[in-house]
N, C-alpha and C positions, 0 to 999 in steps of 0.2 A: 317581333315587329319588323316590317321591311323598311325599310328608310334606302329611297332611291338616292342617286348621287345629287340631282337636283334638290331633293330635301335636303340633304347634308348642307350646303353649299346656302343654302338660307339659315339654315340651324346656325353655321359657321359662322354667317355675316351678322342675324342676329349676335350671338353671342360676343363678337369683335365688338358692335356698338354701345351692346349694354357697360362692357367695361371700360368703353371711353368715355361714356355718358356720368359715370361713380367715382366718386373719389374714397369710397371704403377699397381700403386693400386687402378687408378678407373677401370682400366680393370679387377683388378681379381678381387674385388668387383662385377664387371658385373656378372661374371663368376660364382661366387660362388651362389651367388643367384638365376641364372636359373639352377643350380644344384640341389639347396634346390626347386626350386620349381618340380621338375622332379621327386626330392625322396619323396616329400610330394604325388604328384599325385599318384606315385608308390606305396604308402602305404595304398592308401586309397581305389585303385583299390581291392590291397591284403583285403582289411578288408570287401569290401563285394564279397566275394567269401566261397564258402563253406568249413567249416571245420569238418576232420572227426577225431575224437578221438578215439579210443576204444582199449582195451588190445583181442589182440587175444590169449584163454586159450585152445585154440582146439589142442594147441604141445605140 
């Protein structure tokens, strides 16, 4: 399944609401967790992507 970044990012905000909206703590333990596991994927996607550094002196 593709889940674009804008999907996530709804997936995300849903899920942030749901467990402010419950006062069960196995629910927001649910919650929190496929959060964490959304922002580890997210991280790791970013870390193999290219990165460019460099001071542009040409101004």
């Amino acid at each position: 399944m593709n889940i674009t970044s804008n999907d996530q990012a709804i997936i995300e905000q849903a899920l942030k609401v749901a467990a402010a909206q419950t006062t069960d703590y196995q629910e927001i333990t649910q919650y929190e967790e496929v959060l964490k596991k959304m922002s580890s994927s997210t991280m790791s996607a970013k870390q193999d992507g290219f990165r460019y550094d460099y001071d542009d002196y040409s101004i």
